[in-house]
N, C-alpha and C positions, 0 to 999 in steps of 0.2 A: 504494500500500500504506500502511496505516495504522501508522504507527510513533511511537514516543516522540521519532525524531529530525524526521521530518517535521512531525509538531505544533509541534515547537518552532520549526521552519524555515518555517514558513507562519502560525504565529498570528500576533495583533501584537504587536509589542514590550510596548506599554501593557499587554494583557490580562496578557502572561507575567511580567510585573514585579508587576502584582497580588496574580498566584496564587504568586509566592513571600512579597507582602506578605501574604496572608491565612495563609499558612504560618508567619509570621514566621523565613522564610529558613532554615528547618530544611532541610537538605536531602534527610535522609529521608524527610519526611511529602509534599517536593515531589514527589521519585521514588517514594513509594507513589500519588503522586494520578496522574502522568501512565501508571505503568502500568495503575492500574483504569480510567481512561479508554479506555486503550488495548483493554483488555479486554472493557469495555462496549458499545465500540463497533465493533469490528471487522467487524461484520457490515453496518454502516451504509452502505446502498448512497450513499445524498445523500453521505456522507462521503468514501465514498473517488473518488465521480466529479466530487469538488469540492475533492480535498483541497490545491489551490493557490490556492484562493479564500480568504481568509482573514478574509473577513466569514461563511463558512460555518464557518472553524475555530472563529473566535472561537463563535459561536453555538453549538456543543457545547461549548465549553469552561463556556462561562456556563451551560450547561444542567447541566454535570455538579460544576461550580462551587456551583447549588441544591440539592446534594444535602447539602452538608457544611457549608454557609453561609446566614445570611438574603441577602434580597435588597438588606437595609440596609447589612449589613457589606461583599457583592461592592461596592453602587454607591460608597460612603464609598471604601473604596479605590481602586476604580477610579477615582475623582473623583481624587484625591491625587496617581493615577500619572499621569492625563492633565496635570492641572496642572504636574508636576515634568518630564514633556515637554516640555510649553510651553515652562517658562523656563529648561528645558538648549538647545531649539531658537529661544530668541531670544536667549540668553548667546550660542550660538555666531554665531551672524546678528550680532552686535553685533562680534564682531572680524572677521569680514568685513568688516563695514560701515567699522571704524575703519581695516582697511586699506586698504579702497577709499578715503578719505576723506583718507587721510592725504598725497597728494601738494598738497592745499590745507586741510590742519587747519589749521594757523599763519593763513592768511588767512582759514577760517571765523571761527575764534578771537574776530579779531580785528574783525571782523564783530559779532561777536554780544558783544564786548566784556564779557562775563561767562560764569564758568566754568559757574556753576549752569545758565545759560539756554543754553548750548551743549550741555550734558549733558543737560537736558530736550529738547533739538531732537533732538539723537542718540537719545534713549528713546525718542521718539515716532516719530522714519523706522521704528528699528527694529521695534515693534510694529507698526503699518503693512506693513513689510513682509512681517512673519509671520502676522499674526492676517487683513489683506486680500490676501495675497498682492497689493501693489502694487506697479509698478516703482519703483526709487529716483526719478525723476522727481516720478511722481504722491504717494508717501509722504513726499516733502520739500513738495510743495505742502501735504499735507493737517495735515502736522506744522506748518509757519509758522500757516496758521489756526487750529489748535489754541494756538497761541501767541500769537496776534495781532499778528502779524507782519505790516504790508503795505510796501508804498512802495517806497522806494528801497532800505530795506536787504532786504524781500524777494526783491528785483532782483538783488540784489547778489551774497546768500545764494543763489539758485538759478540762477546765474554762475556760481558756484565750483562747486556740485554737475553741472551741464551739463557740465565738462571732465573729469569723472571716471568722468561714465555713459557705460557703451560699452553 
């Protein structure tokens, strides 16, 4: 069944964060849009035999999203909200990371003997991990070359990381 709770329970996050930034977060004009959607589309067979699909939601939403919006302003925001995704889901990947890391921080540390160049190694696993979905293994190799890291302290460096990756 096609409802205002379900739309919200099956879009994506991203699209729904959108359609309150294109609203700028009124909450009236958000709940007059998801009930004319609601409205609109009720009869929608693709809709309601897809309604857990949520590359089908999304796509009525963006279609009904054109009605009230250019297609410049939906992508701008929607660009904004995917981005502010990104780096709330690699903010948080980064404190995972640092507490995976943390039973040999002090001998990274002291490895990489500079705070800047440790914080760039950590940046780099991190995106690595989010943006290539890579294991911490492969995202510390690809972070030292990114660094130009080899030899003994790359050795060294992914010594420390090997007691930590389970």
């Amino acid at each position: 069944m096609i409802t205002e709770k379900n739309i919200k329970k099956y879009a994506s996050t991203v699209l729904l964060s959108t359609v309150d930034r294109l609203f700028d977060n009124k909450q009236t004009l958000i709940d007059n849009f998801y009930k004319d959607f609601v409205k609109s589309n009720k009869r929608s067979k693709k809709l309601k035999d897809n309604i857990k699909d949520n590359e089908v939601v999304d796509e009525f939403l963006l279609e009904e999203l054109e009605k009230s919006f250019t297609r410049n302003d939906i992508g701008h925001a929607l660009q904004s909200e995917m981005v502010k995704a990104n780096d709330n889901a690699i903010e948080d990947l980064a404190k995972e990371l640092d507490e995976k890391l943390r039973p040999v921080a002090y001998s990274l540390r002291s490895v990489f003997n500079d705070n800047e160049q440790y914080d760039q190694f950590r940046k780099y696993v991190t995106e690595n991990l989010v943006v290539s979905n890579m294991n911490l293994n492969t995202a510390t190799i690809k972070a030292l070359k990114t660094l130009n890291i080899s030899g003994m302290k790359a050795a060294q460096i992914m010594q420390l990381v090997a007691q930590v990756d389970n």
